[in-house]
NUKOL-779590 format. One line per field, with one value per residue (C-alpha): x, y, z. Coordinates in steps of 0.1 Angstrom, whole numbers, padded with zeros to 4 digits, always signed. Layout:
N
c1 [X_...]
c2 [Y_...]
c3 [Z_...]
//
This chain:
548
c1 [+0080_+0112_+0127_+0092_+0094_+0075_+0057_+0044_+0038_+0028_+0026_+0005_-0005_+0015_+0017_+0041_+0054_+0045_+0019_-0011_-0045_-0031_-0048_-0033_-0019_-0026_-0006_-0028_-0033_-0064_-0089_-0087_-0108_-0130_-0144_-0120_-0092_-0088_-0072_-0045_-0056_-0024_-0041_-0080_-0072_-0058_-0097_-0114_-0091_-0106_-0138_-0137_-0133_-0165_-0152_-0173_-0180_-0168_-0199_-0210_-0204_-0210_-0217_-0185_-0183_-0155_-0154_-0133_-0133_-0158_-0181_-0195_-0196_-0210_-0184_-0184_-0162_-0171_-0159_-0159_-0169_-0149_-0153_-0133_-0108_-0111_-0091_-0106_-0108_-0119_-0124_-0133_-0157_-0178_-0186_-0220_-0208_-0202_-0206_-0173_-0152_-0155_-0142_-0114_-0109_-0104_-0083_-0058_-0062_-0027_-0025_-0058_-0046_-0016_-0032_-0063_-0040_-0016_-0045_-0060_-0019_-0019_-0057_-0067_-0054_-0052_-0016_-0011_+0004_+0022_+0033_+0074_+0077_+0084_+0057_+0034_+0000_-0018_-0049_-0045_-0072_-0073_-0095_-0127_-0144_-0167_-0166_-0169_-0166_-0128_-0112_-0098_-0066_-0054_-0022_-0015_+0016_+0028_+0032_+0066_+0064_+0045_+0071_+0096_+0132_+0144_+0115_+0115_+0148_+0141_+0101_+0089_+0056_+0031_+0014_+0046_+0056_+0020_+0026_+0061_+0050_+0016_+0040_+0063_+0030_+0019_+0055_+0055_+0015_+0033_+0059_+0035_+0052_+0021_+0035_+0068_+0078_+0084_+0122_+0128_+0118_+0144_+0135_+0167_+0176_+0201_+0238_+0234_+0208_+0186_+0171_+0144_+0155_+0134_+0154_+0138_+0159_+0193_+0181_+0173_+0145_+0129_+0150_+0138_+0164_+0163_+0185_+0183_+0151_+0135_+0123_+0149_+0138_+0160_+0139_+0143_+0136_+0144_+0176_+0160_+0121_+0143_+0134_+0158_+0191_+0189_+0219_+0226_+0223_+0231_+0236_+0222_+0240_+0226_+0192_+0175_+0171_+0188_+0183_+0183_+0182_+0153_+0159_+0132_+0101_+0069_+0045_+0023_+0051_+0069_+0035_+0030_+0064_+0074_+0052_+0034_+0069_+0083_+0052_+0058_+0096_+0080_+0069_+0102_+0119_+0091_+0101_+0136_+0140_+0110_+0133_+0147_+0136_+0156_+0172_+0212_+0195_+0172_+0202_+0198_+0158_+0140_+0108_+0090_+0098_+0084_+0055_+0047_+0042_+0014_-0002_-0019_-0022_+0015_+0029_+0004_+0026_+0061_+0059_+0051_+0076_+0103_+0130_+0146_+0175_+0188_+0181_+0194_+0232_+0238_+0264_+0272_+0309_+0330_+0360_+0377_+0409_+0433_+0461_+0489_+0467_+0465_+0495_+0480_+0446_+0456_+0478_+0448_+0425_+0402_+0384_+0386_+0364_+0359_+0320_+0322_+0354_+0364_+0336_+0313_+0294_+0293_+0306_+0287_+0320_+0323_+0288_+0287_+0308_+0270_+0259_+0285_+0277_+0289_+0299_+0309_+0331_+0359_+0382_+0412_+0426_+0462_+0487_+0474_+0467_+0438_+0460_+0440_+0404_+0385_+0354_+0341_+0335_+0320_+0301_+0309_+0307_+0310_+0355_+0378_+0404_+0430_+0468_+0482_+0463_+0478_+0493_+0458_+0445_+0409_+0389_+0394_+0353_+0345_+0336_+0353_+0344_+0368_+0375_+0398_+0426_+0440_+0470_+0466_+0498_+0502_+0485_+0457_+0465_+0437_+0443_+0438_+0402_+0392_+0378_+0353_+0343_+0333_+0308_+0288_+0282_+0280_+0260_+0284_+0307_+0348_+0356_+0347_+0335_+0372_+0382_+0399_+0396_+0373_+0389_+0368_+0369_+0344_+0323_+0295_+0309_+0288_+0295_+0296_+0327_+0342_+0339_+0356_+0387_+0389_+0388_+0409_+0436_+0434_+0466_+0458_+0453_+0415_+0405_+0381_+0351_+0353_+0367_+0329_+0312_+0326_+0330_+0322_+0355_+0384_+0411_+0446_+0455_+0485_+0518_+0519_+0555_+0558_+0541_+0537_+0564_+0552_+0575_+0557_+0561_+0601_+0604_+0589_+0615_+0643_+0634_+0648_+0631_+0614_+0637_+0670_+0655_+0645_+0683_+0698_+0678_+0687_+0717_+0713_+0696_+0724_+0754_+0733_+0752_+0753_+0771_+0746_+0754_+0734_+0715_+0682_+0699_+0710_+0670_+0648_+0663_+0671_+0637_+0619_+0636_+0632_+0594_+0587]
c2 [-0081_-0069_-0041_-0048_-0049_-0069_-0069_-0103_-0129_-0162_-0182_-0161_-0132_-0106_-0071_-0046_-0022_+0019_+0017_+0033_+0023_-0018_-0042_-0072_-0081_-0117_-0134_-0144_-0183_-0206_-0202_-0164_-0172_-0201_-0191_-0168_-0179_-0190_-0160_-0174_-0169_-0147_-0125_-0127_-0101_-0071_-0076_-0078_-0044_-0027_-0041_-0024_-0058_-0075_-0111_-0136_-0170_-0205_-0215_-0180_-0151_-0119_-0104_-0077_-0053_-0051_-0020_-0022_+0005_+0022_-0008_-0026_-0062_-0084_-0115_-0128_-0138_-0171_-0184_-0228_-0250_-0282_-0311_-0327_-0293_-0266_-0237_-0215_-0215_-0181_-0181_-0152_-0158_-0151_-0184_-0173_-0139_-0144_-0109_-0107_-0137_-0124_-0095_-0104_-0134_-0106_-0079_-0111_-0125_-0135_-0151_-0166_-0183_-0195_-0214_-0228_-0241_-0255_-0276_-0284_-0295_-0313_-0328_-0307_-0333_-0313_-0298_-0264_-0246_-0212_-0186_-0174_-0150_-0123_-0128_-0125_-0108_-0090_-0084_-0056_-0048_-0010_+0004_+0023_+0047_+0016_-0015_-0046_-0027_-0029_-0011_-0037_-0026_-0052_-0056_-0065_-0070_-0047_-0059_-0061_-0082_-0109_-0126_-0149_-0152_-0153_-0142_-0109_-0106_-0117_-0100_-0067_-0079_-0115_-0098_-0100_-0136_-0152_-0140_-0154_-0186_-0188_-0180_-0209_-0233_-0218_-0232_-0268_-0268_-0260_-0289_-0311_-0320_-0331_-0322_-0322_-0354_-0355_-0359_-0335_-0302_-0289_-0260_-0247_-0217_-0205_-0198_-0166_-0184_-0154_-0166_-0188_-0211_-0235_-0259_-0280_-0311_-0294_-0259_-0234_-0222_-0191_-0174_-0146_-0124_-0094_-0064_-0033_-0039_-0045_-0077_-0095_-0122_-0150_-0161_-0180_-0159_-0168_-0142_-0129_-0117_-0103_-0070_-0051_-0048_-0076_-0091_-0126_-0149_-0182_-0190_-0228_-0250_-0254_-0231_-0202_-0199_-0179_-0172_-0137_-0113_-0086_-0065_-0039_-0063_-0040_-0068_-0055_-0044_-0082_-0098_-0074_-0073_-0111_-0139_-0148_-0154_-0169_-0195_-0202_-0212_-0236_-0256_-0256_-0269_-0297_-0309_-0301_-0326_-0348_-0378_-0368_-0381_-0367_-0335_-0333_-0305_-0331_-0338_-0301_-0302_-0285_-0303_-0277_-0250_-0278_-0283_-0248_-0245_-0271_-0269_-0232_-0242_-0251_-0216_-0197_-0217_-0217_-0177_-0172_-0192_-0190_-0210_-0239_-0228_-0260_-0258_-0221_-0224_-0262_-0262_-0288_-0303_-0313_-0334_-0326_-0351_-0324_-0343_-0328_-0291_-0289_-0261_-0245_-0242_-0234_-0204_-0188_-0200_-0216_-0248_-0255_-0282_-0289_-0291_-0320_-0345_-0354_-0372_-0346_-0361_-0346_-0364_-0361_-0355_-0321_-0315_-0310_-0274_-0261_-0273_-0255_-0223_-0197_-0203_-0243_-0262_-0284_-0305_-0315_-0346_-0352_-0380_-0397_-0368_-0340_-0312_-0283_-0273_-0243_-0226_-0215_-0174_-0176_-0200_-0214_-0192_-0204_-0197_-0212_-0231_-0209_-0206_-0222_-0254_-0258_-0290_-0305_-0324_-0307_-0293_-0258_-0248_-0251_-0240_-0220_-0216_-0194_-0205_-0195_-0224_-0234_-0252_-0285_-0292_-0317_-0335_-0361_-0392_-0413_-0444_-0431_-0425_-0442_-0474_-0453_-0431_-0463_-0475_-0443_-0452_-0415_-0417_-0406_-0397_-0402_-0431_-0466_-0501_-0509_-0479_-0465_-0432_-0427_-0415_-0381_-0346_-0327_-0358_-0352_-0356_-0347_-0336_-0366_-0378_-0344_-0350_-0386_-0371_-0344_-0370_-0393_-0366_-0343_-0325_-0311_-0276_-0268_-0232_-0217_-0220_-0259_-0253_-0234_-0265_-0291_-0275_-0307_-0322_-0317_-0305_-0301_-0264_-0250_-0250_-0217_-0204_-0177_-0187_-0155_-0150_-0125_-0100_-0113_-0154_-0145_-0129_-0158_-0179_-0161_-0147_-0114_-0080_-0062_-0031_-0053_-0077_-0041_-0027_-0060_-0055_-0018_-0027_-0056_-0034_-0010_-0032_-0061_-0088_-0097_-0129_-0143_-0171_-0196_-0220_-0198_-0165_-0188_-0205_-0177_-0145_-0148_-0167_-0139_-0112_-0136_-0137_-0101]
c3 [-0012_-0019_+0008_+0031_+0069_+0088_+0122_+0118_+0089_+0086_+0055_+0032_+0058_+0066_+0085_+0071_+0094_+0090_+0063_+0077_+0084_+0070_+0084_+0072_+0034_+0018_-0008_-0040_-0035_-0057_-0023_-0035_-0062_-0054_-0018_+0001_+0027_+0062_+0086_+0113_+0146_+0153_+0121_+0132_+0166_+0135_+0121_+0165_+0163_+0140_+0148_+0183_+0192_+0186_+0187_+0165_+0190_+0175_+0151_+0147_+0118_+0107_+0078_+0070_+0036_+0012_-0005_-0038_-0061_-0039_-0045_-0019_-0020_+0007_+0025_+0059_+0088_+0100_+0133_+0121_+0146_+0141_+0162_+0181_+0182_+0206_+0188_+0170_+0127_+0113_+0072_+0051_+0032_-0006_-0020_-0026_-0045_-0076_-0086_-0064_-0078_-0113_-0106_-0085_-0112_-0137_-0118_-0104_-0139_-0141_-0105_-0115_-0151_-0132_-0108_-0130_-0156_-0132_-0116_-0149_-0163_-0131_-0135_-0102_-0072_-0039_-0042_-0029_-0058_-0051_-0075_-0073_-0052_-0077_-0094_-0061_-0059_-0031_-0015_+0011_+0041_+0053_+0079_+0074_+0099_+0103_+0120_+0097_+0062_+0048_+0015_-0004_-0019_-0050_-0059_-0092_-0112_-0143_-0175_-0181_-0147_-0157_-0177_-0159_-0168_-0195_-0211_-0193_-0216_-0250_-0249_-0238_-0230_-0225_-0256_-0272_-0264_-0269_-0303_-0312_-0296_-0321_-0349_-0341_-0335_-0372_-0380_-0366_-0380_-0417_-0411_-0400_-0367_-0343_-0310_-0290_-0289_-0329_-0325_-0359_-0341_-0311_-0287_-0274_-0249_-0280_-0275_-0251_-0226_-0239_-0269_-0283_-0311_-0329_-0349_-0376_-0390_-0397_-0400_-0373_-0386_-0355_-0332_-0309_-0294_-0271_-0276_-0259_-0249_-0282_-0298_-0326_-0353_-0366_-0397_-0430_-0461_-0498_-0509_-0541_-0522_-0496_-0501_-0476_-0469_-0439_-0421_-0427_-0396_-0416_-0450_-0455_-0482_-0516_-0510_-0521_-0484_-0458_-0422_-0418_-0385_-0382_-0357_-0343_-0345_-0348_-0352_-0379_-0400_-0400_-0409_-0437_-0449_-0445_-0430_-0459_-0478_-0444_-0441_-0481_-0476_-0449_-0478_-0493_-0462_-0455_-0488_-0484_-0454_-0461_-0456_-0418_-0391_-0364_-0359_-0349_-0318_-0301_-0275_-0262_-0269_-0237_-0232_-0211_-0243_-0268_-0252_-0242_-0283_-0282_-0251_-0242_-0203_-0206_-0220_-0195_-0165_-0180_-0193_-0152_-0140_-0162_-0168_-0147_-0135_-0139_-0180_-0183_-0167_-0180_-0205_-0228_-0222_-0255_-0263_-0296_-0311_-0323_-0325_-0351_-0352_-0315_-0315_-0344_-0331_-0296_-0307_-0327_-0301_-0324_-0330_-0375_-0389_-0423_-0436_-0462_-0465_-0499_-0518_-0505_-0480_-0436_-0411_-0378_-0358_-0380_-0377_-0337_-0349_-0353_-0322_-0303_-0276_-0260_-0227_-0236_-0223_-0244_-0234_-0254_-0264_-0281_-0280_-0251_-0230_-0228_-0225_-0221_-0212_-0230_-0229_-0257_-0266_-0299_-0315_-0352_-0384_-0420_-0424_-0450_-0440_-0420_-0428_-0404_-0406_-0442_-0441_-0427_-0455_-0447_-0474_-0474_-0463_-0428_-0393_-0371_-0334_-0310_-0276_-0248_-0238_-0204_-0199_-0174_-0153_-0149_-0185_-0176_-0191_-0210_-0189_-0158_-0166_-0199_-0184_-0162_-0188_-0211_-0187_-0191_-0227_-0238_-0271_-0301_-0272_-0279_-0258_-0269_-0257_-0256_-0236_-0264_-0282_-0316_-0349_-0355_-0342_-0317_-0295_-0274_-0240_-0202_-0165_-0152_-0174_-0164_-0128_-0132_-0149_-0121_-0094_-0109_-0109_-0084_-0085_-0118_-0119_-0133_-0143_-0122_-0147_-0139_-0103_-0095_-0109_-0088_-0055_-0036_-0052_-0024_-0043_-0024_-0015_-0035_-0017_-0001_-0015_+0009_+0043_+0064_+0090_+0116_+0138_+0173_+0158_+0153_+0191_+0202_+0186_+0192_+0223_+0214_+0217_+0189_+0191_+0187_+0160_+0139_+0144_+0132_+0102_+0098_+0094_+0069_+0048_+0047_+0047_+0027_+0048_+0081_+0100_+0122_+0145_+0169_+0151_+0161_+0142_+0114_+0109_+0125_+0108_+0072_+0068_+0082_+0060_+0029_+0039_+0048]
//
């Protein structure tokens, strides 16, 4: 526990210092709620204390009380006799209670979900499973005015605890994210997508990190936001049953259908204002995309999210847990061709892609604008050289064609994502790195078989084609948002322009007291010239006044 000193703890027993009449506190674990737990022996003298120490013999017990709630219920301390070892095993004991392991089953129901579905995901096996810390909970043994009867204390955790991160951001409550999870399992039920390995469905972490997206062919169909501690809805209505005034998220091409943002979810209210028309324009979209097969989001798909939607036991863990860290601060690394816009683009700091080229049709190279997210990082390519790196502030909107891209011979409707540039001195050229990066095989990645460069715009590219660029030019100045990514890459320290030049280093050379070296430089500051002479004068002093 956060702030908690102790006076002794091992592994899931501890003492906590100043709490009065504490016996000892133990972590929730699955022995908690299956028969009881075994007490170290450096834990089993706090219970002979309080017992006026009565000591319980190797293969002997005694029957103790644990009062909870002032209800007694009957457990024992039992001294094992094991074979063959000579130290004393004490357990606590209430196999045989059952009355008592349904009701701490249903007080430490979360610990108790956790670790049941965990053995039952993991087909039981004899792995110790242990909750994150910050999701811990306690049993806590106090003195009575009796030996052999304890009051039970239980720890539990509050509601808004129970939720790991980054669910304890988008939802207010487990209430509250068991139901946005059954509506998006209604949702893949309506699509007829069986479970999470049906490559048309996506479950992303959204641009922010905090937020739930479920993507659907080309369409994002769900999103669930926090903000300011309230519940927000990304959902696909049709335009003319929109009843309100609601902001538009998205506007899809050539549909009824928009996605729209409701903010202030009150439950009740949604499903009587909008889920029968929301499960309706499901029908619609099935149809719409009835000949996909795969959706353009599957390369940022987070299996542990997808199959939290089909699997109960799955959610009950991952909502606990949380996120892996791992998932939540990867971010996807681009390479855009810019060529004759670069200047143009980098001035407005601004990625432009068109939506459809001339006869009408997408090209998958404009389509990665959508996939873009806040927080990404670009790198890019012109004329033989990537010449700056970006990260990217806010993903693409819907924005004609601007001004300054004129002369492009783009259609004029398009994409528009904003990102922040950063010059690379010196420029990296493409053969230095070009044959390495071929051999990862990036798929629809901007380097082909040949080593050479694809015709498009915005490619999939990945960390590990960013670290060979850095370490094939080290003396290339990276911004720190790449810099804090590859900290094990040795880069060479900047030339220190002005070295410091201390007072006592200069006596030393000089071998000159301080009082004569500070008049000399009296009265260079007041005449601004002086004639020095002696090789040392000549060397030692002007560099120390240039320096200081």
């Amino acid at each position: 526990m956060i702030g908690v000193i102790f006076i002794k703890k091992i592994r899931s027993w501890s003492k906590p210092l100043n709490v009065d009449n504490l016996i000892v506190r133990k972590k929730v674990d699955w022995s908690i709620f299956n028969y009881g737990a075994t007490i170290p022996n450096d834990f089993i003298n706090e219970f002979e204390k309080d017992n006026k120490e009565k000591i319980i013999e190797k293969g002997n017990s005694r029957e103790i009380i644990l009062v909870i709630d002032d209800q007694n219920y009957k457990a024992k301390i039992l001294n094992v006799n094991s074979k063959g070892r000579e130290s004393d095993i004490f357990q606590l004991r209430y196999d045989s209670n059952k009355e008592l392991l349904k009701l701490l089953r249903n007080k430490l129901n979360t610990s108790y979900k956790y670790f049941k579905n965990k053995k039952e995901i993991h087909e039981g096996g004899k792995k110790h499973y242990k909750l994150p810390d910050s999701k811990m909970e306690y049993i806590e043994f106090y003195k009575t005015d009796q030996p052999f009867v304890y009051k039970i204390e239980i720890v539990t955790l509050d509601e808004e605890e129970k939720l790991g991160y980054p669910f304890s951001k988008i939802f207010r409550n487990k209430k509250q994210a068991n139901w946005a999870f059954d509506l998006m399992k209604k949702t893949v039920k309506i699509l007829k997508v069986k479970d999470e390995n049906d490559e048309r469905i996506s479950l992303t972490y959204g641009s922010t990190r905090q937020e739930i997206h479920l993507n659907f062919c080309d369409w994002m169909i769900l999103g669930f936001l926090g903000e300011k501690d309230q519940l927000q809805l990304k959902i696909c209505l049709q335009e003319a049953k929109t009843k309100e005034d609601l902001e538009v998220n998205h506007r899809f091409s050539n549909s009824e259908i928009n996605n729209y943002l409701v903010k202030k979810i009150d439950i009740s209210n949604f499903e009587e204002k909008y889920l029968d028309q929301y499960l309706n324009n499901l029908e619609i979209i099935k149809e719409r995309f009835k000949n996909s097969s795969r959706t353009q989001y599957r390369i940022h798909n987070v299996p542990d999210l997808a199959e939290a939607i089909f699997n109960n036991k799955r959610r009950e863990v991952l909502l606990i847990e949380g996120a892996d860290s791992k998932v939540l601060n990867d971010k996807n690394i681009w390479w855009v061709n810019q060529g004759k816009t670069i200047s143009e683009e980098k001035n407005k700091g601004i990625l432009w892609a068109p939506i459809k080229n001339k006869g009408g049709s997408t090209e998958y190279h404009w389509e990665t604008m959508k996939e873009v997210e806040i927080g990404d990082i670009i790198l890019h390519y012109a004329n033989g050289f990537i010449k700056y790196v970006s990260q990217v502030t806010d993903s693409a909107v819907q924005s004609k064609k601007p001004e300054s891209l004129v002369d492009s011979n783009w259609k004029r409707e398009g994409r528009l994502v904003k990102t922040n540039y950063f010059k690379l001195t010196p420029e990296i050229k493409l053969d230095n790195f070009n044959q390495e990066v071929k051999k990862l095989d990036i798929e629809k990645g901007p380097i082909n078989s040949y080593g050479n460069v694809n015709q498009g715009y915005l490619f999939y590219f990945n960390k590990e084609g960013l670290k060979i660029i850095l370490e094939n030019q080290l003396e290339t100045e990276w911004p720190d948002f790449i810099n804090d990514m590859f900290q094990d890459i040795i880069v060479p320290p900047k030339p220190q322009i002005n070295p410091e030049y201390k007072m006592e280093q200069l006596k030393d050379d000089i071998n000159v007291e301080e009082k004569n070296i500070r008049q000399w430089l009296r009265g260079i500051e007041r005449k601004k010239q002086a004639i020095l002479y002696g090789v040392n004068f000549q060397i030692k002093i002007p560099k120390f006044i240039t320096l200081n």
